[in-house]
Kinemage of the C-alpha trace (Angstrom):
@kinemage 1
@onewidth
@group {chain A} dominant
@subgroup {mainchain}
@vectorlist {calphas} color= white
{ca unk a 1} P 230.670 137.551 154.797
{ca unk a 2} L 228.679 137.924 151.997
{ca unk a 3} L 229.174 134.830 149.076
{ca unk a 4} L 230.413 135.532 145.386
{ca unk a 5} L 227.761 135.269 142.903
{ca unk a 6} L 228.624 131.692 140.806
{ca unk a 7} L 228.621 134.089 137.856
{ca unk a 8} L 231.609 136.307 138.983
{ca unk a 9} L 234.091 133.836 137.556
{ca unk a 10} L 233.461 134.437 134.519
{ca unk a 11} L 233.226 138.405 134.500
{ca unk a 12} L 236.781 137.993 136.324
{ca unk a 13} L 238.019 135.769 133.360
{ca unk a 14} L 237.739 138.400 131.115
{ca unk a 15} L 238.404 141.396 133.046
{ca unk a 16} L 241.328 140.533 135.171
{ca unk a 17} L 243.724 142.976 133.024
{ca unk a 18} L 245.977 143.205 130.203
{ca unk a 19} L 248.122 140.078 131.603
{ca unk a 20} L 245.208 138.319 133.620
{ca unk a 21} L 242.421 137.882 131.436
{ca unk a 22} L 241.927 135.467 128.660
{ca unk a 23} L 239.364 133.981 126.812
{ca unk a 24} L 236.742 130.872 128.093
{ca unk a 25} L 237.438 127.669 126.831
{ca unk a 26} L 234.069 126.309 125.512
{ca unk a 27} L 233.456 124.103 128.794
{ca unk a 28} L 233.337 127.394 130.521
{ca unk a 29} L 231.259 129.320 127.748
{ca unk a 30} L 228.817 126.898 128.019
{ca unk a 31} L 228.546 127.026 131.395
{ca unk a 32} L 228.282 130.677 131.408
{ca unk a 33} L 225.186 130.768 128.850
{ca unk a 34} L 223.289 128.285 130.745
{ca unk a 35} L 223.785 130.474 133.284
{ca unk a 36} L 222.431 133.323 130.982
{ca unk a 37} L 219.678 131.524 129.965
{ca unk a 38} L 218.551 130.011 132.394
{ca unk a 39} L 217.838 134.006 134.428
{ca unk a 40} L 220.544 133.335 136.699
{ca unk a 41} L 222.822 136.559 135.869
{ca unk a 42} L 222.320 139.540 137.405
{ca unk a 43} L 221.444 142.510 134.929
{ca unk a 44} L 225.023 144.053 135.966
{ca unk a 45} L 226.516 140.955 135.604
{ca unk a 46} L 225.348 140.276 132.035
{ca unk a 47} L 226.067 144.198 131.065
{ca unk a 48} L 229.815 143.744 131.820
{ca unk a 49} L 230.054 140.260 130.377
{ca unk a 50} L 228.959 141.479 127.167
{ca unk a 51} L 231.097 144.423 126.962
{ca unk a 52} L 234.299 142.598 128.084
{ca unk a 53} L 233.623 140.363 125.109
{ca unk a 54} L 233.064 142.671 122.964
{ca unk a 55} L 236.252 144.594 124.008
{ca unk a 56} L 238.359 141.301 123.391
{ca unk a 57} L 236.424 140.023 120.590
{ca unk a 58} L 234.585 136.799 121.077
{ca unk a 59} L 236.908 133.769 120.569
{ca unk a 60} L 235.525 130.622 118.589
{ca unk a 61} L 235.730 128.040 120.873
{ca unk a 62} L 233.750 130.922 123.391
{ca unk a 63} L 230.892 130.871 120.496
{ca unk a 64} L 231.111 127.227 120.338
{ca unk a 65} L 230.073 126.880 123.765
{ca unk a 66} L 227.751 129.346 123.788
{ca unk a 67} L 225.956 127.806 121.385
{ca unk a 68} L 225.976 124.201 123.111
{ca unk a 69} L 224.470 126.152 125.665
{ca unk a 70} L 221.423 127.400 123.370
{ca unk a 71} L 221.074 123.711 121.530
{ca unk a 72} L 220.522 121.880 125.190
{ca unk a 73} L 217.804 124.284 125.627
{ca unk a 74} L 216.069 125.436 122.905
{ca unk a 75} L 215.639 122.162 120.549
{ca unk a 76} L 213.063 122.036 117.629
{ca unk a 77} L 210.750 119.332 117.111
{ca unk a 78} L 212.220 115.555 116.210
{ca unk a 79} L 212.031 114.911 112.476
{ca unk a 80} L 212.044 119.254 111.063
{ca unk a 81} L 214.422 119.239 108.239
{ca unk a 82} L 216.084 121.767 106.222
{ca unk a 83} L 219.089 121.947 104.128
{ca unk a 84} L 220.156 125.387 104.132
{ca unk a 85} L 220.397 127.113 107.313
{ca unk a 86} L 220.340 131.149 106.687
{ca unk a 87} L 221.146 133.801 109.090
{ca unk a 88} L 219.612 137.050 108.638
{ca unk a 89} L 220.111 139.371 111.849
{ca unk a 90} L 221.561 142.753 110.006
{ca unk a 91} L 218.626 144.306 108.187
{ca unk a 92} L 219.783 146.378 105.436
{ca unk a 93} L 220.137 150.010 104.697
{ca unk a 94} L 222.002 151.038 101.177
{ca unk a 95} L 219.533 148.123 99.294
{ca unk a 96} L 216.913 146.150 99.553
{ca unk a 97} L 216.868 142.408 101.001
{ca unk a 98} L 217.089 141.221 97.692
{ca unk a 99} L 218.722 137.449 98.997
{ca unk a 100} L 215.738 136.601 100.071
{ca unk a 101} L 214.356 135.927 96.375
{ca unk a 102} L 217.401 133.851 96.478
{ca unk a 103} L 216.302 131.842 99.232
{ca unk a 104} L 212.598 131.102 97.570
{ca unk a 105} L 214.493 130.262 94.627
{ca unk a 106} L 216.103 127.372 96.298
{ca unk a 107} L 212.812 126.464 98.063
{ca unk a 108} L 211.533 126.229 94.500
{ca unk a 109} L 213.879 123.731 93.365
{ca unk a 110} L 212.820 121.423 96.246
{ca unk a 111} L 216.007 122.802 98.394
{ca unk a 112} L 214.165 123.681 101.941
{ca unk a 113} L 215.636 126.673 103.381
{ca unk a 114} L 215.390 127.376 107.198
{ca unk a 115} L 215.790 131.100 107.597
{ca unk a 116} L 216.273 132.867 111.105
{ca unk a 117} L 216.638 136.629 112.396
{ca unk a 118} L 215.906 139.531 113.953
{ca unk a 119} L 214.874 142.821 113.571
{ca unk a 120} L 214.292 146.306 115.188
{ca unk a 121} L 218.174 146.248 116.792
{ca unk a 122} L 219.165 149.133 114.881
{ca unk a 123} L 216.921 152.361 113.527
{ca unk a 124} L 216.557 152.870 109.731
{ca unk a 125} L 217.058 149.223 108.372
{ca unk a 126} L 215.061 147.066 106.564
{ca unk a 127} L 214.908 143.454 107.884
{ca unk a 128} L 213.843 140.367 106.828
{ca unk a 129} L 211.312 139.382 108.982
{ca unk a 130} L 209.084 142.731 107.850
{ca unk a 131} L 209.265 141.409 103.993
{ca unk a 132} L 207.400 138.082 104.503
{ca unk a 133} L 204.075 139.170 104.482
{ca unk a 134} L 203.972 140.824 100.805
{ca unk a 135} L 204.659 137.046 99.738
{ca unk a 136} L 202.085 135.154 102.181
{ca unk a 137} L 204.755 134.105 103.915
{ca unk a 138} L 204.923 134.010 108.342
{ca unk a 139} L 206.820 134.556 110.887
{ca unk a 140} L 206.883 131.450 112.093
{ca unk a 141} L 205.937 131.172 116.437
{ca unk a 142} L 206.454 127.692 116.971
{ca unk a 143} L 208.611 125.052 115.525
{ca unk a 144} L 205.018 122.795 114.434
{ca unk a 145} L 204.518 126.118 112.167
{ca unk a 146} L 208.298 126.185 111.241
{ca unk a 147} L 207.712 122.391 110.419
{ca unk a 148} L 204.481 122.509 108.707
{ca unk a 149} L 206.256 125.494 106.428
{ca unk a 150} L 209.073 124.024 105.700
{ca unk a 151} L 207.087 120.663 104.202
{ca unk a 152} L 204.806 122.741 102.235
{ca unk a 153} L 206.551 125.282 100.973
{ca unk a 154} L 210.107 124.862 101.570
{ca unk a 155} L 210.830 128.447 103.393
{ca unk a 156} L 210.448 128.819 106.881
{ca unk a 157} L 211.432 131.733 108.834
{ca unk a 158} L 211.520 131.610 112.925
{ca unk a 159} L 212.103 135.399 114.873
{ca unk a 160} L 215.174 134.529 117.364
{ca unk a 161} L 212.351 135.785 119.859
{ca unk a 162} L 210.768 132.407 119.182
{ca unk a 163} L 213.944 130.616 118.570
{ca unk a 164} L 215.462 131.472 122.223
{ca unk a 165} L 213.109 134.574 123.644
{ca unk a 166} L 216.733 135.170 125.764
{ca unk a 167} L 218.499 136.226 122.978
{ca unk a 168} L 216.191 137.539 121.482
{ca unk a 169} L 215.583 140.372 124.808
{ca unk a 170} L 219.596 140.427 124.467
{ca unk a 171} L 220.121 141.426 121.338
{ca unk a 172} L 217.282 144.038 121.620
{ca unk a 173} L 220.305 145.909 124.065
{ca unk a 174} L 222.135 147.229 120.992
{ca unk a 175} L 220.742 150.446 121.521
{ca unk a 176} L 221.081 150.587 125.311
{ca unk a 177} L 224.657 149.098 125.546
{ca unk a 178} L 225.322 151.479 122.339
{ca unk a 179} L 227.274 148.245 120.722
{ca unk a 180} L 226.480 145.219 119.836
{ca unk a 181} L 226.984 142.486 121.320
{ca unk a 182} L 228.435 138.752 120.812
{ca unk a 183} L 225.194 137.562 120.530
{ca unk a 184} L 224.738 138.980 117.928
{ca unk a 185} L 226.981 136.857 115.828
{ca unk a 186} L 225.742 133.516 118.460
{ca unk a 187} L 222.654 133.724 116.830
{ca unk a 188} L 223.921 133.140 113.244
{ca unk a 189} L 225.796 130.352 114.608
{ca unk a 190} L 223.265 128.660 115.783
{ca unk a 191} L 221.899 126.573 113.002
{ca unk a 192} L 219.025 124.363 115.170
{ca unk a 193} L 217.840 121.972 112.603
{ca unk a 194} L 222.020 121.058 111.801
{ca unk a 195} L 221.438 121.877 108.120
{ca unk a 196} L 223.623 120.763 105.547
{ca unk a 197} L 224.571 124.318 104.208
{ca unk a 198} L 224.855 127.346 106.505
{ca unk a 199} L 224.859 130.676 104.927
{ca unk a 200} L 225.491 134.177 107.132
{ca unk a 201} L 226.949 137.503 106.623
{ca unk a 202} L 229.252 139.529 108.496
{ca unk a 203} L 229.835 143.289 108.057
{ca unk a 204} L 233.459 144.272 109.445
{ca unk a 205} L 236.205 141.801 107.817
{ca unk a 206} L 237.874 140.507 110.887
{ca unk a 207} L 234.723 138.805 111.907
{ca unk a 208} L 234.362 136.099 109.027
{ca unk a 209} L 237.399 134.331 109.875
{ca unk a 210} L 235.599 133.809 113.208
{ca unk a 211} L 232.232 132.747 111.939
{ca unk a 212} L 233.855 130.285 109.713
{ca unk a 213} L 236.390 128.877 112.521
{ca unk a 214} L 233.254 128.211 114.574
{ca unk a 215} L 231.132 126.748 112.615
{ca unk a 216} L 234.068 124.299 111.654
{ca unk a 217} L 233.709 123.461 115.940
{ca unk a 218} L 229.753 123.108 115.475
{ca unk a 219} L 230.562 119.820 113.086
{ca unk a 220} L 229.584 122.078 109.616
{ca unk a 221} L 230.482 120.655 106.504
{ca unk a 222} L 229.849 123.391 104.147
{ca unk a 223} L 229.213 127.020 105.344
{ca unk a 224} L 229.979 130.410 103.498
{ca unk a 225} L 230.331 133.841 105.459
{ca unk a 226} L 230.066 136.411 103.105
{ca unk a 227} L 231.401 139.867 103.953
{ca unk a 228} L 228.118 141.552 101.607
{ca unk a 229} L 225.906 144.102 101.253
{ca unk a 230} L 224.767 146.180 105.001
{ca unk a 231} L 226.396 143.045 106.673
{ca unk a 232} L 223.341 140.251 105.026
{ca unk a 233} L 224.717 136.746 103.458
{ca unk a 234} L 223.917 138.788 99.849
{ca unk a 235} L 226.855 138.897 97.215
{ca unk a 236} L 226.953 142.482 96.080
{ca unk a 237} L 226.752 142.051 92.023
{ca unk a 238} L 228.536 145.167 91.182
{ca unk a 239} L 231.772 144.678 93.370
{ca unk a 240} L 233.874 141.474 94.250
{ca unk a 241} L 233.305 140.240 97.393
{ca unk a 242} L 235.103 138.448 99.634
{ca unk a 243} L 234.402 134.759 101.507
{ca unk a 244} L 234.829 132.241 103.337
{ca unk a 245} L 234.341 128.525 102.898
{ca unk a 246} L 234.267 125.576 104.837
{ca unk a 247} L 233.887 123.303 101.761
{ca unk a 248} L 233.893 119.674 102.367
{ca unk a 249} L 235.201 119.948 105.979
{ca unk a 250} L 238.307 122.097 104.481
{ca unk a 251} L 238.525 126.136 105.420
{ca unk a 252} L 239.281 128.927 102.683
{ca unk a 253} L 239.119 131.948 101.532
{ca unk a 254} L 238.099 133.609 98.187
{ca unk a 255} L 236.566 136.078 96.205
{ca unk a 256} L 233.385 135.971 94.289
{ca unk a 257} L 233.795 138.045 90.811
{ca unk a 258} L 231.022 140.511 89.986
{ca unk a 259} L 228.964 140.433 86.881
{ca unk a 260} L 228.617 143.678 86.496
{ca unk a 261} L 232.109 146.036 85.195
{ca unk a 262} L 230.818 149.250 87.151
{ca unk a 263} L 228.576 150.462 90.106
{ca unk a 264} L 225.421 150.479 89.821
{ca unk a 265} L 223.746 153.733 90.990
{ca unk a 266} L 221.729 153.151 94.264
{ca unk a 267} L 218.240 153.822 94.277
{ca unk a 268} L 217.120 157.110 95.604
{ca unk a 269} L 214.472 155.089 97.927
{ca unk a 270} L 214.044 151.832 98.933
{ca unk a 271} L 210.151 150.299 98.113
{ca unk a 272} L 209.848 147.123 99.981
{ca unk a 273} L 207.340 146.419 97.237
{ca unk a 274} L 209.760 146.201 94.544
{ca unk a 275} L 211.120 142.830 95.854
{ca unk a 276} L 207.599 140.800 95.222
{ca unk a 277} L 207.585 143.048 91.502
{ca unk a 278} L 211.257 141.911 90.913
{ca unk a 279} L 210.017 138.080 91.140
{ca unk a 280} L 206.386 138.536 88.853
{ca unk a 281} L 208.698 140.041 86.314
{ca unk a 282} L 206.445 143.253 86.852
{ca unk a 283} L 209.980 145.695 86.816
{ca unk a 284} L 213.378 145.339 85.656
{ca unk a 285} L 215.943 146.048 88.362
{ca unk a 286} L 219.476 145.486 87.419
{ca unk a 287} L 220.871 145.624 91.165
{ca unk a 288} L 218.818 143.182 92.363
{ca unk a 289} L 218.635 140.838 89.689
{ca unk a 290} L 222.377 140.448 89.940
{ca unk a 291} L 222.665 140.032 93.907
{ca unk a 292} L 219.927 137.499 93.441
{ca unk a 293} L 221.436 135.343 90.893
{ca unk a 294} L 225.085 135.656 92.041
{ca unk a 295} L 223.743 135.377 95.993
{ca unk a 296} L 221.549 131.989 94.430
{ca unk a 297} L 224.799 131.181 92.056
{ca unk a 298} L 227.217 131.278 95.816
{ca unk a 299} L 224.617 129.153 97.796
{ca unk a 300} L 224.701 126.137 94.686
{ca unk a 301} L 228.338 126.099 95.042
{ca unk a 302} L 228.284 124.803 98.669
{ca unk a 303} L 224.864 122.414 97.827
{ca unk a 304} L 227.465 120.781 94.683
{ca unk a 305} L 230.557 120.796 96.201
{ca unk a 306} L 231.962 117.760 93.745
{ca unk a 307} L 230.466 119.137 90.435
{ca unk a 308} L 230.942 122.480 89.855
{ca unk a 309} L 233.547 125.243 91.402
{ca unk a 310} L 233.474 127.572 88.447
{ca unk a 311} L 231.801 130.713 89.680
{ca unk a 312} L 230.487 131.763 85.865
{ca unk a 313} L 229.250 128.330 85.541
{ca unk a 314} L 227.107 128.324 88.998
{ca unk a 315} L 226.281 132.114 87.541
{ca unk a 316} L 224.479 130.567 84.653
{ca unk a 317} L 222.923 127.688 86.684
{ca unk a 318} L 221.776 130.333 88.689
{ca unk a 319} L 220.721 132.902 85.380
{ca unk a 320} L 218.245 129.686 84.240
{ca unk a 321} L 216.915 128.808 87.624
{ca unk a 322} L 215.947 132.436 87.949
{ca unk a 323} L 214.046 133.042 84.420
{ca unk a 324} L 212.549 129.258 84.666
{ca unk a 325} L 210.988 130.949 88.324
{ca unk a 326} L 207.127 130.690 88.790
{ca unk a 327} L 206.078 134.157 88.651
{ca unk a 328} L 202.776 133.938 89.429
{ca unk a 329} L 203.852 132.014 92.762
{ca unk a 330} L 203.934 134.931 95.001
């Protein structure tokens, strides 16, 4: 008789039916990604794991353990620090990436930000990893590079095809599968270098409460999941958005006020260009000068948990760091 593949269990967790199935605990999650990762899945196996997960919605401790999975095999180098870990794995489509300014802010004020993604998943978005190059800046292939970034300028960015090539071919099934997948929100869990301060977005609201649950499992301290603009960790400046915060240890939930009474009209086109003229001071673009500061303003809150809460006094922190920016940098 022909022998069950060791990976069946785990399909049959989650698809045994309305009163059968349930969700992996994370000993079984990680289990189920090494198995992933390691090639050991069959391509139908791996099509209908995905799917039943995405059908059921992926559970924290499930992420959890996926993610042990990905950190036993895929470590950086000893000694590569950062203190913000950023997810950027949406791309955007109504605006321009404008948080990443707010990211090479931070790196300016000696805060090094470790910044990961991906890009290509989904037609007619802008992503983050196709920005870099108008400010000198790489896509990092190794973790030496990452390092070597990250101690001279602050900012590194690493494609989840370097991170964990697996994931990476995974996540690249959006348009095959026609949905995405969980691994798409593993990968901004994944925060290799255990930063301080993790910072991701989430597009559809019932997925923040997850993000935030998990990384609360992963050991972070202080993470925000911001519900923002095309599904980035950006704080739209022109509408209040909503978060949530694992400050100190302790979960919540909140809203971040905008600065600006009205919408702002949206650009007829997006110029990737505009982003580097933004930062010399070369244009004036109310838009992005507000997601920048209040995106920069939301990321000092979680670096200064004990002195400051106030979001219109981490506004005007932010407002100075932002004019006192090197311009001629990039």
């Amino acid at each position: 008789m022909a022998q069950e593949h060791p990976f069946a269990q785990y399909v049959r967790i989650l698809g045994k039916g309305k009163k059968g199935s349930r969700s992996l605990d994370r000993t079984e999650a990680r289990a189920a990604m090494g198995m992933i990762l390691d090639g050991e899945v069959r391509p139908e196996q791996l099509g209908a794991f995905l799917m039943l997960l995405r059908v059921k919605e992926e559970a924290p401790e499930e992420l959890a353990g996926f993610a042990d999975a990905v950190r036993e095999r895929y470590q950086p180098l000893a000694g590569i620090q950062a203190r913000v870990d950023w997810a950027s794995y949406a791309g955007k489509k109504r605006h321009l990436p404008w948080f990443l300014l707010s990211a090479l802010l931070l790196a300016e004020q000696g805060i090094p930000v470790f910044m990961h993604g991906a890009r290509g998943h989904t037609a007619g978005r802008i992503y983050t990893e196709d920005m870099l190059a108008q400010f000198g800046l790489p896509s990092c292939e190794s973790w030496q590079q990452a390092g070597e970034e990250l101690e001279s300028r602050g900012f590194a960015f690493m494609s989840i095809d370097q991170l964990c090539p697996p994931l990476g071919e995974i996540i690249q099934l959006r348009n095959i599968l026609g949905l995405r997948s969980p691994v798409h929100t593993l990968c901004r869990m994944l925060n290799p270098l255990e930063a301080d301060v993790t910072v991701d977005g989430v597009f559809h609201p019932p997925y923040a409460p997850m993000h935030q649950r998990t990384a609360q499992l992963l050991g972070t301290h202080q993470a925000v999941t911001v519900r923002g603009d095309g599904g980035e960790a950006e704080i739209k400046p022109d509408t209040d958005c909503d978060l949530h915060w694992i400050v100190n240890g302790e979960l919540s939930t909140g809203t971040w006020p905008r600065i600006y009474p009205q919408r702002l009209v949206k650009d007829e086109s997006l110029d990737p260009k505009d982003l580097l003229r933004l930062w010399r001071g070369e244009i004036e673009h109310s838009y992005g000068e507000g997601a920048v500061v209040s995106t920069l303003a939301m990321v000092l809150r979680l670096l200064n948990p004990a002195e400051l809460e106030n979001p219109a006094q981490l506004i005007e922190q932010a407002r100075v760091i932002w004019s006192e920016r090197d311009r001629t940098r990039f």
